[in-house]
N, C-alpha and C positions, 0 to 999 in steps of 0.2 A: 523534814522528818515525816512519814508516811504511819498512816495508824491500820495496824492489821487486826483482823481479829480471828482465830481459828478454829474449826471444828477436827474433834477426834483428838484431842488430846493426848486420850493415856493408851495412843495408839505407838506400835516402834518404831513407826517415822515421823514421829511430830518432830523429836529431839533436833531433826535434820535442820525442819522446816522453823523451830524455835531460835536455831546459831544462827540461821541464813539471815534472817529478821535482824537479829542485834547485830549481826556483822556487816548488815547493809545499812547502819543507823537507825532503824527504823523502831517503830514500837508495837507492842502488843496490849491491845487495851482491853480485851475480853474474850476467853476460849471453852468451850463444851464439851463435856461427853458426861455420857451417863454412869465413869465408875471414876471415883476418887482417888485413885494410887497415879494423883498426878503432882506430884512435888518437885519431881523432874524442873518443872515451871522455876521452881526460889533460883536455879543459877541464869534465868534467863531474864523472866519479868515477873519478880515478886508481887510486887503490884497491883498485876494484871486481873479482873475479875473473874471468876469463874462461877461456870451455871451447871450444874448437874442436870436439871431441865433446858432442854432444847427453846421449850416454848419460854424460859423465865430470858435465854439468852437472846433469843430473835427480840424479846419486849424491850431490856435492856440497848439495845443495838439503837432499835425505833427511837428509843427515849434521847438518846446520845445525840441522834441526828434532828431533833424537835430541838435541841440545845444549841445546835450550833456546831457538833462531835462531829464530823464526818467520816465515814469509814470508808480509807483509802482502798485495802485491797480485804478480803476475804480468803483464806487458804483451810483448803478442805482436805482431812488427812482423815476422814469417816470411810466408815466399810463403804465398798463399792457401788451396792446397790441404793447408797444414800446418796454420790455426790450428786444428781438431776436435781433432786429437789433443793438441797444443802448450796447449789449452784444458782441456781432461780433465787434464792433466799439473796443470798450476794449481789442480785444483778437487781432483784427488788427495791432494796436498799442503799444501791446509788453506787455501790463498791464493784472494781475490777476482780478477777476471782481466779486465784491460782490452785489447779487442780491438781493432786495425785492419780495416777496413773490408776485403771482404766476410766479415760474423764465420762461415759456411759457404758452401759450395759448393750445398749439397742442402737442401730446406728441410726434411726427417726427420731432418737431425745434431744439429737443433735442440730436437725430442722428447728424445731421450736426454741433453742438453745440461740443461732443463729436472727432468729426474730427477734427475741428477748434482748437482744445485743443490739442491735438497732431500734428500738424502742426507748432503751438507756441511757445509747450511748457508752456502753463499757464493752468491755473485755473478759475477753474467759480464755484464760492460760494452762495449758497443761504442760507439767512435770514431766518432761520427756530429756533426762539428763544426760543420758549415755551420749545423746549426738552432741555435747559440749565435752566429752572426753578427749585428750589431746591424742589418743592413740588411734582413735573412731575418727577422729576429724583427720589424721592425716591417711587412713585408707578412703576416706570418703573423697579427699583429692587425688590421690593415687588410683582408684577406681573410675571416677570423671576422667578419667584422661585416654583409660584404657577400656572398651566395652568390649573386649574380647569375653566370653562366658565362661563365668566360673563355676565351678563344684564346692559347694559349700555344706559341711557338718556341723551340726548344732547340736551338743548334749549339755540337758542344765539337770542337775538332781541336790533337789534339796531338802534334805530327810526332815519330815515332819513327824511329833508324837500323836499320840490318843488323844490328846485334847483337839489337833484340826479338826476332826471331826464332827465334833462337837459347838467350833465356835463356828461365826457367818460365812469363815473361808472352807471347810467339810459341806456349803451348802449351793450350787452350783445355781441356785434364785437369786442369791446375797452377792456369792463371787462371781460368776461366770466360769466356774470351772478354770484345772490347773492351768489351762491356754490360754486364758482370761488373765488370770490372775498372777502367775509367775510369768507367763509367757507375753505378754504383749510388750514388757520392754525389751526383748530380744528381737518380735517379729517389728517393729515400728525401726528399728537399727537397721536392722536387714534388708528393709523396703529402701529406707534412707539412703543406702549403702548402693543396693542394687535392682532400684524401681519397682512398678506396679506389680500384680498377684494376676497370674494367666491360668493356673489349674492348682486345684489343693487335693491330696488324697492322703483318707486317714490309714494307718498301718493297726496300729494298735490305738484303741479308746477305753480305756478304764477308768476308774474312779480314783485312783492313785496316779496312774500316769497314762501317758499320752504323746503319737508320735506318727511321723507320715512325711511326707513326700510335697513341698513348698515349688513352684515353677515361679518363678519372677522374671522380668524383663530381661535382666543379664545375670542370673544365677539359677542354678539347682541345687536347691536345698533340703537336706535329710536333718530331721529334726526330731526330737526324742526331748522330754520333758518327765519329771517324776519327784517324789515326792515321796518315795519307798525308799527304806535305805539298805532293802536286799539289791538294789540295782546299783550300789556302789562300787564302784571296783577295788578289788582285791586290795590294791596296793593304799587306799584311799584308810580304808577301814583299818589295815594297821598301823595307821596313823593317826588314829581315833578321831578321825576330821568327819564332819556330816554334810559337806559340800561339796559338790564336783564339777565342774564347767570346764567345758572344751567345744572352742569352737575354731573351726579351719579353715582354709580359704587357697583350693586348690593344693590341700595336702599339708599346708603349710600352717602352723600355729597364728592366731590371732590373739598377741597379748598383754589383754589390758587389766591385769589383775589388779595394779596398783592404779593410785589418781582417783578414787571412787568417796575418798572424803571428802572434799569441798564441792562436789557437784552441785547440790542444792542450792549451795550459796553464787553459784556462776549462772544458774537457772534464775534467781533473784537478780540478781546484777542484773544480766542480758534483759529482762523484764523492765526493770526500772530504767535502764538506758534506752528503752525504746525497742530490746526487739521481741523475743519471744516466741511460744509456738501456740498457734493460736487453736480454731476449731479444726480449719482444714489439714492441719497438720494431722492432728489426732486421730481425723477419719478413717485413714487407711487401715489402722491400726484395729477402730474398734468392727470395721465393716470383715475383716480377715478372722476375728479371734468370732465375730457371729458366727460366718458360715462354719466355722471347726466345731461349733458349738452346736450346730443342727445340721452337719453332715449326717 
């Protein structure tokens, strides 16, 4: 049994990252965040200590490992622009470090990230789930096989209210904007799917959405992202649905709507067994959603 400990609690993917832990035996011996509407925790690990202070939880952690407490892994489920330091904390502390998605903001956090790693001796994992999806992994062999060039569409719109705006994701310092933030676990697929990034051009950049023109190795990709729910289609809206994804692949539907519940926990597994996705994986990803970001 493996002892975790988590920041970002009373975020809406800890819940993911709280089943993954108890369903890979493991345990949770202490979690943070600075607002209390975290109960969620009693079906997981009631036990588990919680800090409202950051700095009461790093001291408790120190204390734990002056005793004897080792802390196996670290998982960081905090606003974006926290997991560098929230990551450094984990690797300070002796612990391997399982990151949600985007693992930096800058792709130079990731230099000193890579030092840090060798210095420890640990590990820093990112949550890049989509490529253990069984529908993603069998185009991803089906693609390997075939480098013929594809045409590829990508529309993701996911209506947010008045409050984004207001919290660290309406703050493109905190998130990295909606390309950052919704979009890197599409374009990190995509890369997966169909290699490196040759030219980016933006179509549309607004503060709601955002969308352009992707050249990759073996695809062309048109991609549109949003967060307006005047950009839903018609048929979407009288179905009083606030989400819409579609993506193609030479015309052709790509769908993997279902399988999207236990991913976390096959990202935990693959981790504990040995594999994982480590810094360089992540790179691509965070080095594509920069340049969109200061095109």
């Amino acid at each position: 049994m493996k002892n975790f400990a988590l920041t970002g609690l009373a975020g809406y993917i800890a819940p993911r990252h709280l089943n993954a832990i108890k369903e890979t035996g493991n345990n949770l011996i202490a979690s943070t965040d600075p607002h209390d509407s975290v109960g969620i925790i009693d079906s997981y690990f009631p036990n588990s200590s919680f800090f409202k202070e950051y700095e009461r939880f790093d001291r408790f952690l120190e204390k734990q490992k002056r005793l004897g407490i080792n802390l196996d892994y670290l998982t960081i489920c905090s606003p974006n622009y926290l997991h560098d330091s929230h990551i450094r904390l984990g690797l300070r502390l002796g612990a391997n470090v399982i990151c949600e998605k985007p693992l930096v903001l800058n792709p130079w956090n990731l230099d000193v990230l890579e030092d840090m790693e060798k210095e420890y001796e640990k590990r820093v994992w990112n949550v890049l789930q989509l490529r253990l999806h069984p529908s993603i992994k069998e185009l991803k062999t089906k693609y390997s096989e075939n480098h013929k060039r594809k045409k590829v569409q990508l529309t993701y719109i996911t209506s947010r209210g008045k409050w984004y705006d207001y919290s660290w994701k309406g703050n493109i310092n905190k998130s990295g904007g909606i390309a950052t933030n919704i979009g890197i676990h599409f374009f990190d697929m995509l890369m997966w799917l169909f290699g490196e990034v040759e030219n980016i051009k933006l179509n549309i950049n607004e503060e709601n959405k955002i969308g352009g023109e992707l050249i990759l190795k073996n695809a062309d990709v048109e991609w549109f992202l949003s967060i307006d729910e005047n950009d839903l289609p018609e048929e979407v809206k009288q179905k009083n649905q606030r989400t819409y994804r579609n993506i193609s692949i030479d015309n052709e539907q790509a769908e993997f709507s279902n399988g999207f519940t236990d991913l976390h926990t096959l990202v935990y597994q693959d981790i504990l067994n040995g594999g994982g996705f480590g810094l360089n994986d992540a790179r691509p990803s965070i080095e594509l959603v920069y340049k969109i970001r200061n095109l």
